[in-house]
C-alpha positions in Angstrom: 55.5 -71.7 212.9 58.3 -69.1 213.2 60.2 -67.8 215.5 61.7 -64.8 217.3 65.5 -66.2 216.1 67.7 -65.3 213.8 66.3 -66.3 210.2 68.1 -69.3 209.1 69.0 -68.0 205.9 68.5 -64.0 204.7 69.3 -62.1 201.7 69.6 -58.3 202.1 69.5 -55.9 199.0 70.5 -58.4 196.8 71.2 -57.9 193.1 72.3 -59.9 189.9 73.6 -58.6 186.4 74.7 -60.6 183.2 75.6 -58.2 181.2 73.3 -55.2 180.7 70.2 -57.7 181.3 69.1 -56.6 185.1 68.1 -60.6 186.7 67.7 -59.2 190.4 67.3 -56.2 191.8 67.3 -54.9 195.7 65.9 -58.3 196.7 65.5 -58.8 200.5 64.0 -62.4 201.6 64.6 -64.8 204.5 63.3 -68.1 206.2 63.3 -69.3 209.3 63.1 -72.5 211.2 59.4 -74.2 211.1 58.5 -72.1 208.2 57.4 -72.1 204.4 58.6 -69.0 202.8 56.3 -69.5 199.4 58.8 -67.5 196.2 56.1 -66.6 193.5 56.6 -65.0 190.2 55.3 -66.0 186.5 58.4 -66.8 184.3 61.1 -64.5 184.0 60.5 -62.9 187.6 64.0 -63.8 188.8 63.3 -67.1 190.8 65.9 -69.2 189.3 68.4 -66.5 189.7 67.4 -66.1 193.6 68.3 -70.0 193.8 70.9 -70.0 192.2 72.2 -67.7 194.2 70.9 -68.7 197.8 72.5 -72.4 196.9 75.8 -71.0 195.8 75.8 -71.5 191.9 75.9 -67.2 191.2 77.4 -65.0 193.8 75.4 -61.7 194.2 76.8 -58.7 192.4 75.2 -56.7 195.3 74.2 -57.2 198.5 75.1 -59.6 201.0 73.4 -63.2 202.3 73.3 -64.6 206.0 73.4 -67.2 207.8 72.2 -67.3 211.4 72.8 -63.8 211.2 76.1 -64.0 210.0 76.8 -62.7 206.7 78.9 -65.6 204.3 80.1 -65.9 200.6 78.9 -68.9 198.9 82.2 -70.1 196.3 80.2 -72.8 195.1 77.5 -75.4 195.8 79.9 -77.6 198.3 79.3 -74.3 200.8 75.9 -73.9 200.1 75.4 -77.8 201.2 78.1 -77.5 204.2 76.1 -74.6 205.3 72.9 -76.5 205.6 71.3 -75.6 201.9 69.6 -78.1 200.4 68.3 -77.5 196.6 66.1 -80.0 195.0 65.5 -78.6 191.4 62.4 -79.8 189.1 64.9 -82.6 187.4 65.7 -83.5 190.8 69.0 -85.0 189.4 68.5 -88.4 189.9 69.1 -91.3 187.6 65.8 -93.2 186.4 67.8 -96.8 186.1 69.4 -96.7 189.6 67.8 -97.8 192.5 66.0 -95.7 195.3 68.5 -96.4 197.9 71.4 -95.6 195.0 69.9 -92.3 194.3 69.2 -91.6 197.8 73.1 -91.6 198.6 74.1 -90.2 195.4 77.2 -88.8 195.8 77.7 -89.8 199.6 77.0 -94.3 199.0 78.1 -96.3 202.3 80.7 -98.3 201.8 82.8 -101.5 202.8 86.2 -102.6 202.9 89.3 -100.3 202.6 91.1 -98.5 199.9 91.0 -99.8 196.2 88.8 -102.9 197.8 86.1 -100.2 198.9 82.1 -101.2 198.2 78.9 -99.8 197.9 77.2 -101.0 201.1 74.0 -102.3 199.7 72.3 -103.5 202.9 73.4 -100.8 205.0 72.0 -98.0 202.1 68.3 -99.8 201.5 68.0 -100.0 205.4 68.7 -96.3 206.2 66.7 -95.4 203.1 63.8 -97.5 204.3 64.2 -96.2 207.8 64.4 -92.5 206.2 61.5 -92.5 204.0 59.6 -94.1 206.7 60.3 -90.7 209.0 58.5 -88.8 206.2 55.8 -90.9 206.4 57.0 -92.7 202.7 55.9 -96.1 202.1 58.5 -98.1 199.9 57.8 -101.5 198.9 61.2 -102.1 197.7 64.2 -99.5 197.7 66.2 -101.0 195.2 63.5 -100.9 192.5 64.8 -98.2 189.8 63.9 -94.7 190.8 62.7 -94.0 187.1 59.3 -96.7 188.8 57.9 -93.9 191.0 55.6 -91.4 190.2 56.6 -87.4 189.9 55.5 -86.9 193.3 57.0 -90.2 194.8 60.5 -89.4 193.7 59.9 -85.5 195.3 59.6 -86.8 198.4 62.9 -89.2 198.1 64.4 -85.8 197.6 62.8 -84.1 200.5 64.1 -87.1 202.9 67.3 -87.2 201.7 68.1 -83.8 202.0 66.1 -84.1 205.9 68.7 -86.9 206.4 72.2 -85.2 205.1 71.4 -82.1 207.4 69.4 -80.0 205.5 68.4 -76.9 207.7 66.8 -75.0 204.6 65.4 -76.9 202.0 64.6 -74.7 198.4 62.1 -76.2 196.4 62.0 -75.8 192.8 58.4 -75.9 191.1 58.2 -79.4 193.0 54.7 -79.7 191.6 54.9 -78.2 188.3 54.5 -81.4 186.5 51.9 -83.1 188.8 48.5 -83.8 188.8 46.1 -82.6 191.5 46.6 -85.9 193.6 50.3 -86.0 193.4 50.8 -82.2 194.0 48.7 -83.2 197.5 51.4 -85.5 198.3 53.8 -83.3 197.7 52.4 -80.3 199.3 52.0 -83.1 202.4 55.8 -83.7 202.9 56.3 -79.8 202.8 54.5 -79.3 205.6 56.0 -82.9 207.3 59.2 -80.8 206.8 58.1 -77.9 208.7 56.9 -79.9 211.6 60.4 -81.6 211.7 62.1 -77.9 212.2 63.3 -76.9 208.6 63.2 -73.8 207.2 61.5 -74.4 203.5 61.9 -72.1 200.4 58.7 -73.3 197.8 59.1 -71.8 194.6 56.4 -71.8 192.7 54.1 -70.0 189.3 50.9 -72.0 191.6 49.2 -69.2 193.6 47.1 -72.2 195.1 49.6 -74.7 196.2 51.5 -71.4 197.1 48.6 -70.7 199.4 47.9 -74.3 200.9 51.0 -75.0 202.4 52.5 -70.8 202.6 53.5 -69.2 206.2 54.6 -65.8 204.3 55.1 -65.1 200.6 57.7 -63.1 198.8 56.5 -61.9 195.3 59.0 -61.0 192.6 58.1 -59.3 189.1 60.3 -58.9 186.3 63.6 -59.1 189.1 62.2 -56.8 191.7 60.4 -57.6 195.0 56.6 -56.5 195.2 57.0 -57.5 199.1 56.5 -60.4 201.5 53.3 -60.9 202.7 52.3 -63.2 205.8 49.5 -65.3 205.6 47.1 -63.4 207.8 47.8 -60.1 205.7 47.1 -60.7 202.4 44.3 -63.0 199.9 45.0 -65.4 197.5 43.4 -63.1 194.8 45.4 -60.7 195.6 48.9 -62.8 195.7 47.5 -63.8 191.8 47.1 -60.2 191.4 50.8 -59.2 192.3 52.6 -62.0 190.9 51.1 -61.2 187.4 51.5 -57.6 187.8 48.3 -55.9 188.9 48.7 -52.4 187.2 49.5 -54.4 183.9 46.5 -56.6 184.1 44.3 -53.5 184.6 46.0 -51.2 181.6 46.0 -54.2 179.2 42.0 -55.0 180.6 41.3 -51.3 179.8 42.8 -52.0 176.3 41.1 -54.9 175.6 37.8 -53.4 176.7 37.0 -55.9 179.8 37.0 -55.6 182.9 37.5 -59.0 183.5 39.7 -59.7 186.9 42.9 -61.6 186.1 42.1 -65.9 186.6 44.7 -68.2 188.8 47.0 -70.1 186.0 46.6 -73.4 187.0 
């Protein structure tokens, strides 16, 4: 669970612009280490601009992010990285025809020899791999099968170990079960909390009040760019997190309109 530290990462009155469209307004958030800080909203709340943001893509027009306590400027996605931000978006950017153990280095392979004679290190990259995924309790029959051969939940949790093993202290997670079945959101929702135990600080964004609330420490609820709050576990309900992240008052005017009195249901 958390700590009395310093959050690892903290926004503090944070707001974005394009144009006259307001995407974030006043948005104060943080995580710390041993945590899962659950970001909720329905579409169009302002959770891709928050990412964006926290792993260096927009700078904030307002308000200031920190690090350990110590306020920095993110230039690009390089500082977000070298500042121990990991980001693994719903499309994961990985390439289906590579192997696991390609895709796992992406960017960063192994190598041999020197110079212009330099080579991927094949052996070296499936053994670290293997040894990786094992950590996280994934089972690999073979890492240089194509990653495009897992399943949706398999080839999250390649993601979640690589960024474990490049030095990931936060790790933001992008509707990682958006596209999953019940069985595979379970796996998923599994290596979340297999992060936590191994000391990370984990951002789950999410639409999914329920996989929200499995695997949620606190929860920070944003609606149409502004914050409704953060709520720890022990202070709140689930009905009530559906509640806020679809906008209660709106629910209630449009159920008055409608003539029902129907509570809101969990989208699933």
């Amino acid at each position: 669970m958390a700590t009395t530290t310093a959050p690892l990462v903290e926004v503090r009155g944070v707001s974005k612009y394009f144009g006259n469209v307001l995407a974030l307004e006043d948005i104060s958030m943080s995580v710390r280490a041993g945590e899962v800080l659950c970001l909720l909203g329905d579409n169009g709340a302002g959770k891709s601009t928050l990412i964006k943001i926290l792993s260096g893509v927009h700078a904030p027009d307002k308000g200031e992010m920190r690090i350990d306590g110590q306020p920095v400027r993110f230039g690009s996605p390089r500082d977000a990285l070298n500042a121990g931000i990991a980001t693994a978006y719903q499309d994961l950017a990985m390439i289906p025809l590579l192997s696991i153990s390609r895709n796992f280095f992406l960017g960063s392979e192994p190598g041999k020899g020197l110079g212009p004679f330099r080579w991927f290190d094949v052996a070296k990259a499936d053994a670290i791999t293997r040894v990786e995924l094992n950590k996280m309790g994934i089972a690999v029959r073979d890492t240089s099968q194509p990653v495009g051969t897992l399943s949706g939940g398999e080839r999250q949790s390649v993601a979640i170990a690589r960024a474990v093993y490049f030095g990931a202290r936060v790790l933001i997670l992008d509707e990682p079960t958006a596209a999953l079945g019940v069985k595979e959101s379970g796996v998923v929702l599994r290596y979340i909390a297999r992060a936590r135990e191994q000391g990370l600080g984990v951002i789950f964004i999410t639409h999914n009040a329920h996989h929200a609330w499995a695997i949620g420490d606190r929860f920070t609820l944003l609606y149409r760019g502004r914050s409704v709050g953060t709520f720890a576990k022990a202070e709140t309900t689930r009905e009530e997190i559906i509640s806020l992240m679809a906008g209660g008052a709106d629910l209630e005017e449009l159920a008055h309109e409608l003539g029902t009195n129907a509570p809101p249901t969990a989208r699933e």
